[in-house]
C-alpha positions in Angstrom: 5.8 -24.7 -36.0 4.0 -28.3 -35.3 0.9 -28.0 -33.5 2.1 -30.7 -31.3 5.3 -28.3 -30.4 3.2 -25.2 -29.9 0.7 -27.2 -27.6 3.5 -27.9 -25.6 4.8 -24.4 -24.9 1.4 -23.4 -25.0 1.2 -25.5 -21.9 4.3 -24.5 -20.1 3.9 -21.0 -21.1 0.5 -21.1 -18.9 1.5 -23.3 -16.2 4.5 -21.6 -15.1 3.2 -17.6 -15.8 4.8 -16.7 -19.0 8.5 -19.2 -18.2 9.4 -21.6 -21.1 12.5 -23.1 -20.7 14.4 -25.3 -23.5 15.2 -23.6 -27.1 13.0 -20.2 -25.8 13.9 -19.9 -22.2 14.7 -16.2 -22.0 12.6 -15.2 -25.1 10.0 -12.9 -24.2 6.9 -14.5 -25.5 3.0 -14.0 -25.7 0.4 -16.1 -26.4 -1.8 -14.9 -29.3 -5.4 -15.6 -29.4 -6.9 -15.0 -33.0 -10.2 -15.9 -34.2 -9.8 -18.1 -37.8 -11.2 -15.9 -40.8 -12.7 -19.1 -42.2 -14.1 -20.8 -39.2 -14.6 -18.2 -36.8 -12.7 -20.7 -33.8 -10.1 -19.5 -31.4 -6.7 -20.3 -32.2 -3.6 -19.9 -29.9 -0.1 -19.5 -31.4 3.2 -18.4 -29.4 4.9 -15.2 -30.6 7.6 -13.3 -29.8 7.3 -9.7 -29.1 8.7 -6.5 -28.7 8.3 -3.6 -26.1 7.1 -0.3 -27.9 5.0 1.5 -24.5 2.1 1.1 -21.8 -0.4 0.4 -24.2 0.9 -1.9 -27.0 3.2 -4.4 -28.0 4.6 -5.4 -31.6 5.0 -8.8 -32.9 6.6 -9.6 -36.8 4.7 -12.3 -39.1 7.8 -13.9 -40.0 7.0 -17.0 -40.4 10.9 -17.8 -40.6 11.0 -16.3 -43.9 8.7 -18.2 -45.3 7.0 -17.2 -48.5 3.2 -17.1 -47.0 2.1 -15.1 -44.2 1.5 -17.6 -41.0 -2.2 -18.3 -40.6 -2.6 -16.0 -37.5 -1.4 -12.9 -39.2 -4.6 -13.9 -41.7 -6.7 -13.9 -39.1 -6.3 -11.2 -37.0 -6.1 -8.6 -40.8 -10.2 -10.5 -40.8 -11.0 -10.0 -36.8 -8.8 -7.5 -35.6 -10.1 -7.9 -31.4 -7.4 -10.1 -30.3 -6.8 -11.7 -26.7 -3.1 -11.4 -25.4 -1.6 -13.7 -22.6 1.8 -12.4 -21.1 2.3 -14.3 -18.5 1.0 -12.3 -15.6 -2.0 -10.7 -17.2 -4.2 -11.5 -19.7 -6.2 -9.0 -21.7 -7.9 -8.0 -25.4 -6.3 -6.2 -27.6 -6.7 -4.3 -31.0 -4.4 -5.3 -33.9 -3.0 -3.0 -35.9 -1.1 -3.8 -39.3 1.7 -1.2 -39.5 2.7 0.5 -43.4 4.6 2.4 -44.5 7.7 5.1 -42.8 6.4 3.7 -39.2 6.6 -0.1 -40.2 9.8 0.6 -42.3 10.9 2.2 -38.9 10.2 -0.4 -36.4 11.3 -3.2 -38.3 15.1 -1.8 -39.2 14.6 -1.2 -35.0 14.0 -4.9 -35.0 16.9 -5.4 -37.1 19.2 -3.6 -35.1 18.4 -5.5 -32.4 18.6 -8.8 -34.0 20.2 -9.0 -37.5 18.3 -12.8 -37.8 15.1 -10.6 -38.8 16.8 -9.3 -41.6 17.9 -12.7 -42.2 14.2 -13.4 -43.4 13.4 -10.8 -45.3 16.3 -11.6 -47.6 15.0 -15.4 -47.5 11.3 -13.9 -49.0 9.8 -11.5 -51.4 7.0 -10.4 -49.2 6.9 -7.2 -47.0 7.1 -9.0 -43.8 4.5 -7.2 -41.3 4.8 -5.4 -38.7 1.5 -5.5 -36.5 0.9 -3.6 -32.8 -1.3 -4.8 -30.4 -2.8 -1.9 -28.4 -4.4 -3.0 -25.1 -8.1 -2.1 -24.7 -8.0 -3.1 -20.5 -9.3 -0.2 -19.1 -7.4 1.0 -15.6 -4.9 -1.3 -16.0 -2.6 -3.9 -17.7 -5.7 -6.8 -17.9 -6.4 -9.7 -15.9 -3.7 -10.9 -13.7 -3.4 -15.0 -14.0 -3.6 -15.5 -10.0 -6.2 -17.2 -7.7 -4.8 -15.2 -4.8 -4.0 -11.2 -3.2 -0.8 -12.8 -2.6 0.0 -15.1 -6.0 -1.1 -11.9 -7.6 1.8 -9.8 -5.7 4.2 -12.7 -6.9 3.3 -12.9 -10.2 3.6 -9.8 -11.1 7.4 -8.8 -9.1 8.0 -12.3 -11.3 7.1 -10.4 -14.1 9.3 -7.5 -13.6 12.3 -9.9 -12.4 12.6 -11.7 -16.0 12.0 -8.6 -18.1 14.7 -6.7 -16.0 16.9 -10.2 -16.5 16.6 -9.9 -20.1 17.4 -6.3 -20.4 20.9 -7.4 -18.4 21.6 -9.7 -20.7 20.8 -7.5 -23.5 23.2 -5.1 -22.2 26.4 -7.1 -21.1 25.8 -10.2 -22.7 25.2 -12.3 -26.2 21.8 -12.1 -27.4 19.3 -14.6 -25.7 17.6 -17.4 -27.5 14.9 -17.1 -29.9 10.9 -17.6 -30.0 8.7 -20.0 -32.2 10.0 -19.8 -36.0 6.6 -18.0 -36.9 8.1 -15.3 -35.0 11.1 -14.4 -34.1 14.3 -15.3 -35.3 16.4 -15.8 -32.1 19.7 -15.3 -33.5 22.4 -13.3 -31.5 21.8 -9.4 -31.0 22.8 -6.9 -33.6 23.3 -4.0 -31.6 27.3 -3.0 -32.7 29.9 -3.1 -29.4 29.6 0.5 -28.0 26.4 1.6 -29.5 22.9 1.6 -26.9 20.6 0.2 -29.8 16.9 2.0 -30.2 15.5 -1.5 -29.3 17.2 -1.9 -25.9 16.6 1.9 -25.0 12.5 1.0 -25.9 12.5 -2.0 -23.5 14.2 -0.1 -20.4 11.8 2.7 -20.8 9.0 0.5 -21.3 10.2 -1.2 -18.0 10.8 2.1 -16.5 7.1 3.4 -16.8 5.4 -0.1 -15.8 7.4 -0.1 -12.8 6.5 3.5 -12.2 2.9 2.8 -12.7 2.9 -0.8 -10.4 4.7 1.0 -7.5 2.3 4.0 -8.0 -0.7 1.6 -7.6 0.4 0.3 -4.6 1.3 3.7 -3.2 -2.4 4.6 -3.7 -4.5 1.5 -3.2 -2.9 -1.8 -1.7 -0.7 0.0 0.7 -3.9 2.3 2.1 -6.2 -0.9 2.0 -3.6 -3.0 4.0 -2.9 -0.3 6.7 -6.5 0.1 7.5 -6.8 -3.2 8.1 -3.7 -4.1 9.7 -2.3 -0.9 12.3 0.8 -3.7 13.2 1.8 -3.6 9.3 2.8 0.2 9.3 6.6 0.3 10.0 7.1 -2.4 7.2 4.7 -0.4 4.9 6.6 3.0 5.7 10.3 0.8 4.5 8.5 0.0 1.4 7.1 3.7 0.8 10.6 4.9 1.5 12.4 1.8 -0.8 9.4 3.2 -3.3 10.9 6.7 -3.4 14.5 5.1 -3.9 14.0 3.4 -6.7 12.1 6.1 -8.2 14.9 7.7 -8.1 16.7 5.6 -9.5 14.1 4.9 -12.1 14.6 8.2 -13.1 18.3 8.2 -13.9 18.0 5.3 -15.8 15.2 6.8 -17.7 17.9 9.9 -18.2 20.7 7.4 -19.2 19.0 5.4 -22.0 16.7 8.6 -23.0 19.8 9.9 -24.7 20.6 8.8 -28.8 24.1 9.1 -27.5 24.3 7.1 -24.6 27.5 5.4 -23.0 26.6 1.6 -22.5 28.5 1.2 -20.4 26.9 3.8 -17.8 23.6 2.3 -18.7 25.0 -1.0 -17.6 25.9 0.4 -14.5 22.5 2.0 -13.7 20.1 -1.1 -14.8 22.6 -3.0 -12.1 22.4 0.0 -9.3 18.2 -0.7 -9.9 18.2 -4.8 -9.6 20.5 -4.8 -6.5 17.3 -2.3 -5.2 14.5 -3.7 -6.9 15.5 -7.4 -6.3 15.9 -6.6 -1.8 12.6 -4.6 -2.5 10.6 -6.9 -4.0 11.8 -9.9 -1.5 11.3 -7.9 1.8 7.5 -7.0 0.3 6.7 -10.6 -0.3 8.0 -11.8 2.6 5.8 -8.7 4.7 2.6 -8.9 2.7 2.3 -12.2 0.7 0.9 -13.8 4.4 -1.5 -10.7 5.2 -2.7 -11.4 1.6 -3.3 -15.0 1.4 -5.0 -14.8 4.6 -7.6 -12.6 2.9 -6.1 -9.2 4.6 
């Protein structure tokens, strides 16, 4: 894409915590921070990515098709230490070029997903890449972008809102729009009517275990840190231990759901909407409890 055009999401992308709206809004996107093989400056490209687990990402050097790798594939094969912006957290990463059965694999994943990917192989005669990104933040997902205890909060329920948006519309609706041309090609998803693709069931259990993971942090450090501070906080603390355990629970039957090759769809769709009814009164009643405590420095 132009430079002038990336700048621009670029910009947005950063100004508003990982939301792009236009042509991308709803893409799930990362910015990409690559150091050039030939001049050794930083250079930031958006991409579009895919869930794979806690610790990594994938991203596809598409390049729409085109019959040259794009230049940031190039540079991260010649400094693989990479830096990773997703919105709420920013963090370095290790990039890995994928080959053979496990590339083959994740790509006719990607495929499935959204036949557009396809679409570009046929247009070149390269192998198009497959690369993951394995996060090398220790204790945690990176940096959170956030001046503030209580921006921080917000950012990341944010972050957990638009993902678990996406996974709706993934299951119920059309595919969502595309990402830059270098990366994603944005057409409609793949999936056939009545199947629950290997794509989709990746990003609810990636979504399951970062939940899992955010909640449990809380359980063992902000919540403790807060009460000790605060005695007058504890019956709104003890609702969100109790809402914790709730949607654990349902957490877990999702997990069950989509964690089976043959699963119904349709009682997938049903679950992911039992867990936003939850998740979406959860997350509101914490920001309005603790987002004030926070920003007034606990």
């Amino acid at each position: 894409m132009p430079n002038d055009f990336n700048q621009q999401v670029i910009e947005e992308f950063r100004a508003n915590k990982g939301r792009v709206g236009g042509y991308f809004e709803g893409a799930r996107l990362l910015l990409l921070t690559t150091t050039g093989a030939r001049t050794g400056r930083p250079h930031t490209t958006p991409v579009g990515y895919l869930p794979d687990s806690d610790d990594r990402v994938l991203i596809i050097a598409s390049a729409a098709g085109a019959p040259r790798h794009p230049a940031w594939f190039h540079n991260l094969v010649a400094n693989p230490r990479v830096t990773v912006e997703s919105g709420a957290f920013t963090y370095e990463a290790r990039a890995v070029v994928l080959e053979g059965e496990e590339r083959d694999r994740i790509f006719a994943r990607a495929v499935e997903a959204d036949p557009g990917w396809a679409a570009y192989q046929e247009k070149t005669e390269r192998v198009i890449p497959v690369i993951a990104l394995h996060s090398l933040a220790e204790g945690g997902p990176g940096n959170i972008n956030a001046s503030s205890m209580g921006e921080a909060l917000k950012v990341v329920h944010d972050a957990f809102r638009r993902e678990l948006a996406l996974i709706r519309a993934e299951m119920g609706e059309a595919g969502g729009k595309g990402s830059t041309t270098d990366s994603t090609p944005g057409s409609t998803k793949g999936t056939p009517t009545g199947t629950l693709g290997v794509q989709l069931r990746v990003n609810c259990l990636t979504f399951c275990a970062g939940l899992h993971n955010h909640h449990t942090g809380e359980g063992l450090a902000m919540f403790p840190f807060l009460e000790d501070r605060h005695p007058e906080l504890a019956p709104a603390l003890a609702r969100l231990r109790d809402e914790h355990d709730r949607i654990a629970e349902l957490v877990e039957d999702l997990r069950r759901v989509v964690g089976d090759e043959n699963a119904d769809p349709e009682t997938a769709r049903r679950e992911v909407e039992r867990l936003t009814t939850e998740l979406e009164a959860h997350l509101t009643y914490e920001e309005e409890q603790l987002i004030p405590i926070l920003d007034a420095g606990a």
